[in-house]
DODRENKE-580553 format. One record per residue (C-alpha): residue number from 1; residue in three letters; x, y, z. Coordinates in Angstrom, 1 decimal, m for minus. Layout:
BEGIN
+-----+-----+--------+--------+--------+
|   i |  aa |      u |      v |      w |
+-----+-----+--------+--------+--------+
| NUM | ALA |      X |      Y |      Z |
...
+-----+-----+--------+--------+--------+
This chain:
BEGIN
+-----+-----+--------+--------+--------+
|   i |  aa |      u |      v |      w |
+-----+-----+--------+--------+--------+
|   1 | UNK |  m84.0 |  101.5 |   79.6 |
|   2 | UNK |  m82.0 |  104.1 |   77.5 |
|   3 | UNK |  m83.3 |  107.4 |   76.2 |
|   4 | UNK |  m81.2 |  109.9 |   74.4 |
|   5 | UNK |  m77.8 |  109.6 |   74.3 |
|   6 | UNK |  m75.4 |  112.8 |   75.7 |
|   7 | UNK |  m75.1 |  113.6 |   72.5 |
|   8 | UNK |  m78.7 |  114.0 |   71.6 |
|   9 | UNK |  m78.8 |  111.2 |   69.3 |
|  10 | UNK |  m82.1 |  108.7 |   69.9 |
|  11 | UNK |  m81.6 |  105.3 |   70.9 |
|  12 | UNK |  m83.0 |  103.0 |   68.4 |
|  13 | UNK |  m83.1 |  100.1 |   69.8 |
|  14 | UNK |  m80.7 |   98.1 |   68.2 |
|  15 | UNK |  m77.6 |   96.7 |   70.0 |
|  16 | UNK |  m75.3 |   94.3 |   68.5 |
|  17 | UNK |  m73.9 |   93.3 |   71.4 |
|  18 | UNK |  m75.6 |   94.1 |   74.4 |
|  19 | UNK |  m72.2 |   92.8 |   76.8 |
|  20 | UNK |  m69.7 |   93.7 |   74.5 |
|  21 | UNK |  m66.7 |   94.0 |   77.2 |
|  22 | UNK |  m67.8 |   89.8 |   78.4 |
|  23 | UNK |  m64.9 |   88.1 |   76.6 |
|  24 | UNK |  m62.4 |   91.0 |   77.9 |
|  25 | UNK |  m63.4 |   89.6 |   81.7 |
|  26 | UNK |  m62.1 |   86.1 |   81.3 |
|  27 | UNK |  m58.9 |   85.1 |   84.1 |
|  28 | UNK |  m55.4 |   86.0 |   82.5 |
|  29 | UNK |  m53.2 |   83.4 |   80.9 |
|  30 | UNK |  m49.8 |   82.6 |   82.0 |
|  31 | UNK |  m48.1 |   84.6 |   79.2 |
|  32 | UNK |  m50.6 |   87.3 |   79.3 |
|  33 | UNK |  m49.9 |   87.6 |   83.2 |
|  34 | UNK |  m46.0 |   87.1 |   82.7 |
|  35 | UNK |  m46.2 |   89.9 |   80.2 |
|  36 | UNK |  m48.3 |   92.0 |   82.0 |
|  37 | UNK |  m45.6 |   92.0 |   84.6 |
|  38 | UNK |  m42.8 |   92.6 |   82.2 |
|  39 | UNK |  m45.2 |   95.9 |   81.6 |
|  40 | UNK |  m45.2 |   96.7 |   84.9 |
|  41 | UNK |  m41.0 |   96.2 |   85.9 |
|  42 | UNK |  m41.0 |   98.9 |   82.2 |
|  43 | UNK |  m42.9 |  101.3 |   83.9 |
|  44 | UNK |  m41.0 |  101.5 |   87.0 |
|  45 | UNK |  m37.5 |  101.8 |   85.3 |
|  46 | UNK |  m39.1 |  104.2 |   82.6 |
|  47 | UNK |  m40.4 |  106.2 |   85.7 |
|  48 | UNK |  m36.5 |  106.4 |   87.2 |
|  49 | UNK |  m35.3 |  107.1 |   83.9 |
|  50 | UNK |  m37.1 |  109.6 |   82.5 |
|  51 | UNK |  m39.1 |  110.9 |   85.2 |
|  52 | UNK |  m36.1 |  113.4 |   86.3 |
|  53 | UNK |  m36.0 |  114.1 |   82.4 |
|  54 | UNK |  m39.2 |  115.7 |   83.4 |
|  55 | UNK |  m41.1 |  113.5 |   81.4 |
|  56 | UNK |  m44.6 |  112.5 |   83.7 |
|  57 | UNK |  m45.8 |  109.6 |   81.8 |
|  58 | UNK |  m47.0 |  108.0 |   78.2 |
|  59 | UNK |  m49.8 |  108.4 |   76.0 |
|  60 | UNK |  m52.0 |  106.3 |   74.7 |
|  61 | UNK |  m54.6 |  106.5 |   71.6 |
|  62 | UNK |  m57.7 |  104.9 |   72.9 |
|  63 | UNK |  m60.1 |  103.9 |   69.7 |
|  64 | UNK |  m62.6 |  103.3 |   72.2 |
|  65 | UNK |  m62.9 |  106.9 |   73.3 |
|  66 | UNK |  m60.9 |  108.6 |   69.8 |
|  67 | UNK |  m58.5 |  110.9 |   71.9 |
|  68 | UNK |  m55.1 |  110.2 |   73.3 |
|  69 | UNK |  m55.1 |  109.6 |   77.4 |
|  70 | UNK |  m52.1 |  110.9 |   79.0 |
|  71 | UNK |  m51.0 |  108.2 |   82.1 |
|  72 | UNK |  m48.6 |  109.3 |   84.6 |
|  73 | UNK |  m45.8 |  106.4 |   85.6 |
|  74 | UNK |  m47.8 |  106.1 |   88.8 |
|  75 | UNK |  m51.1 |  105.9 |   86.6 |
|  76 | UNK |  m50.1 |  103.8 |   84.5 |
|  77 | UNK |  m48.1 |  101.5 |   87.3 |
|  78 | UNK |  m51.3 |  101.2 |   89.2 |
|  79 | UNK |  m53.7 |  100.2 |   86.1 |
|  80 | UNK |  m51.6 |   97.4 |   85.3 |
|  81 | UNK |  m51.7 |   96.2 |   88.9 |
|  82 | UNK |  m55.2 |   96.3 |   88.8 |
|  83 | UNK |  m54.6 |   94.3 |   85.5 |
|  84 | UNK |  m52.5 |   91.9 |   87.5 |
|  85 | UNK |  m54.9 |   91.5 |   90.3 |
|  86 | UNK |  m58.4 |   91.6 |   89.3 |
|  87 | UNK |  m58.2 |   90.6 |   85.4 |
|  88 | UNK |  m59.4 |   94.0 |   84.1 |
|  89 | UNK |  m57.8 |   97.5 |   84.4 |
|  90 | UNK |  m60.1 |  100.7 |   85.8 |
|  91 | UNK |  m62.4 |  102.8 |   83.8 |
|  92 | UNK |  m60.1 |  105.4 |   82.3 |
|  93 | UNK |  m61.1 |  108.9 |   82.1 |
|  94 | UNK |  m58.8 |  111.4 |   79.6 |
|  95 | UNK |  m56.1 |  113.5 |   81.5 |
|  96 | UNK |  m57.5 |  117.1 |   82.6 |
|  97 | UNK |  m55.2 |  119.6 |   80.6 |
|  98 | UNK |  m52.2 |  117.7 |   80.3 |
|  99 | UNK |  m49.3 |  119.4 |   79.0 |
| 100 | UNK |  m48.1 |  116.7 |   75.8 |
| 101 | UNK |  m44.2 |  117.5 |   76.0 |
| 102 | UNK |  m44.0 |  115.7 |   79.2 |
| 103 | UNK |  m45.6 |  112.6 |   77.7 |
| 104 | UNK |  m44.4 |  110.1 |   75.3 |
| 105 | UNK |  m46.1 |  107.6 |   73.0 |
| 106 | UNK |  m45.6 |  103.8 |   75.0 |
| 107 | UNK |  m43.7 |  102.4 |   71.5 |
| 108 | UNK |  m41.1 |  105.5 |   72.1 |
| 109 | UNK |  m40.8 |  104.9 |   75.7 |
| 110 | UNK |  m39.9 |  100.6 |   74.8 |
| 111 | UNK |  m37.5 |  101.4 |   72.3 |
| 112 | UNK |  m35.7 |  104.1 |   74.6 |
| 113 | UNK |  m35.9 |  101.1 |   77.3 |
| 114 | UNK |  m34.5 |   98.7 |   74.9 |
| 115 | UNK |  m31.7 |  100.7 |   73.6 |
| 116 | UNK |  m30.8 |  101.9 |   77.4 |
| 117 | UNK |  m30.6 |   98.1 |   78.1 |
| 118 | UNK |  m28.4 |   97.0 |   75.5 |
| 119 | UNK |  m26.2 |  100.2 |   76.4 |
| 120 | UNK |  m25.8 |   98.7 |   79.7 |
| 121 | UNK |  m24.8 |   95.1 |   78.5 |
| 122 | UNK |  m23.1 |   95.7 |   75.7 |
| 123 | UNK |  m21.4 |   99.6 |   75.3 |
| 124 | UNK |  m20.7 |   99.9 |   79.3 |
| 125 | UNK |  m19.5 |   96.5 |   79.6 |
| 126 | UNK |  m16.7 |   97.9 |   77.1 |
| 127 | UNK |  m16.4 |  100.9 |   78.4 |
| 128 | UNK |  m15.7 |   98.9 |   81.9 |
| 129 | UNK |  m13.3 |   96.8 |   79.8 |
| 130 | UNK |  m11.2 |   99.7 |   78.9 |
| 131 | UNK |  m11.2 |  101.7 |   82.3 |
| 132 | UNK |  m10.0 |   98.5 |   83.8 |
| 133 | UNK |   m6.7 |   98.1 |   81.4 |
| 134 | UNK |   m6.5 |  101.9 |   82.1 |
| 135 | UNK |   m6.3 |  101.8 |   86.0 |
| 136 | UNK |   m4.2 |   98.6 |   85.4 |
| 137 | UNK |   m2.0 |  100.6 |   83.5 |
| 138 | UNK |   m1.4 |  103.6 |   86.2 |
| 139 | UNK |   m0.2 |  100.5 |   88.1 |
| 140 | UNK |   m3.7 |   99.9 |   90.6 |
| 141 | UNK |   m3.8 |   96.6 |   92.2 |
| 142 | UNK |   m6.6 |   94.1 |   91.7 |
| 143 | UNK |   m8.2 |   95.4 |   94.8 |
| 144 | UNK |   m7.7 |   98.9 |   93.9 |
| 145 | UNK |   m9.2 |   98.7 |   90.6 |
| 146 | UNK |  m12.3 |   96.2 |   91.9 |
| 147 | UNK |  m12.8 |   99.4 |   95.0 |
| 148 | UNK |  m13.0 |  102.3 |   92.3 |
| 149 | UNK |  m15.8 |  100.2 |   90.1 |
| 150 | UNK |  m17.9 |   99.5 |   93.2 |
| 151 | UNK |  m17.8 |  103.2 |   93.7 |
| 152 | UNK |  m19.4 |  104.7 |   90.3 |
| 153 | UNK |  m21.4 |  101.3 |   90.4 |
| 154 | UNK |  m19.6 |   99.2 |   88.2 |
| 155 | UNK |  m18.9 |   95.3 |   88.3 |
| 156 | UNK |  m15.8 |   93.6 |   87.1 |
| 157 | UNK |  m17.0 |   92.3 |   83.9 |
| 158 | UNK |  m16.9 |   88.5 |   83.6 |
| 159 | UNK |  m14.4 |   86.7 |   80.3 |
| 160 | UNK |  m17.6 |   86.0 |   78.7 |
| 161 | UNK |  m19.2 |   89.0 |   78.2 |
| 162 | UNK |  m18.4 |   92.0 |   75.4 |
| 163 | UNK |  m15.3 |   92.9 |   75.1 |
| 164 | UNK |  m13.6 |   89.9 |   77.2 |
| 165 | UNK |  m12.8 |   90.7 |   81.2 |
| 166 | UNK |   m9.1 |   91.8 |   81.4 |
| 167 | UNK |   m7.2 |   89.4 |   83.7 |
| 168 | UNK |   m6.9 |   91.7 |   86.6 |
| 169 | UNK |   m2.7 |   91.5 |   87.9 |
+-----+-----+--------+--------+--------+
């Protein structure tokens, strides 16, 4: 039985639907699940990213609640885990005092993970391109050239990709 509401407003009786949240509770589909996990490999990379940027997390509007909730990386990892596991994600409570710089908006925090991605494929496959001609040109062996990559974390980029692989001497 309900009385008032916390905000002193009477209940009057009428409820248009009394299990409003009873659709949200049916099993995941395949694409929602595979998506779901696509959200979840974001956050973790975001979190590497731009975690040392001193950025703690994203924010989300909720028009449930009208207010933005602030999610840490590790917040946010472990509600879509829950997601992932049980179908539905945890009752979510706004952030206590959270300090908005340190928090972007999920679309901003995509697109920075999209663009950061295509720099890796495309721009630093290129720039691997050129630094390989370069060390060929101070006269490095194959080896040589293959040893100095692995050590800043580089590959020898494949003929197919960017730019074209330079045929190493």
């Amino acid at each position: 039985m309900r009385g008032d509401s916390a905000g002193g407003l009477a209940y009057d009786g009428h409820v248009e639907d009394d299990r409003p949240f009873e659709d949200d509770n049916e099993p995941l589909d395949e694409e929602e699940r595979e998506a779901l996990e696509q959200d979840l490999v974001d956050v973790q990379v975001l979190r590497e990213i731009l975690g040392p940027k001193g950025l703690r997390g994203t924010v989300f509007y909720c028009p449930d609640c009208e207010e933005d909730h602030f999610l840490t990386w590790e917040l946010l990892e472990g509600n879509l885990r829950e997601l992932i596991d049980a179908g539905e994600s945890p009752i979510h409570e706004p952030a206590f005092d959270p300090n908005p710089d340190e928090y972007v908006p999920w679309d901003y925090a995509r697109g920075f993970l999209d663009g950061y991605e295509s720099f890796e494929r495309e721009e630093l496959g290129e720039v691997t391109v050129r630094l390989v001609m370069e060390l060929e040109s101070r006269g490095l062996r194959a080896e040589q050239v293959a040893k100095v990559l692995s050590s800043v974390g580089l590959e020898l980029p494949e003929a197919d990709e960017p730019g074209g692989g330079p045929s190493l001497n």
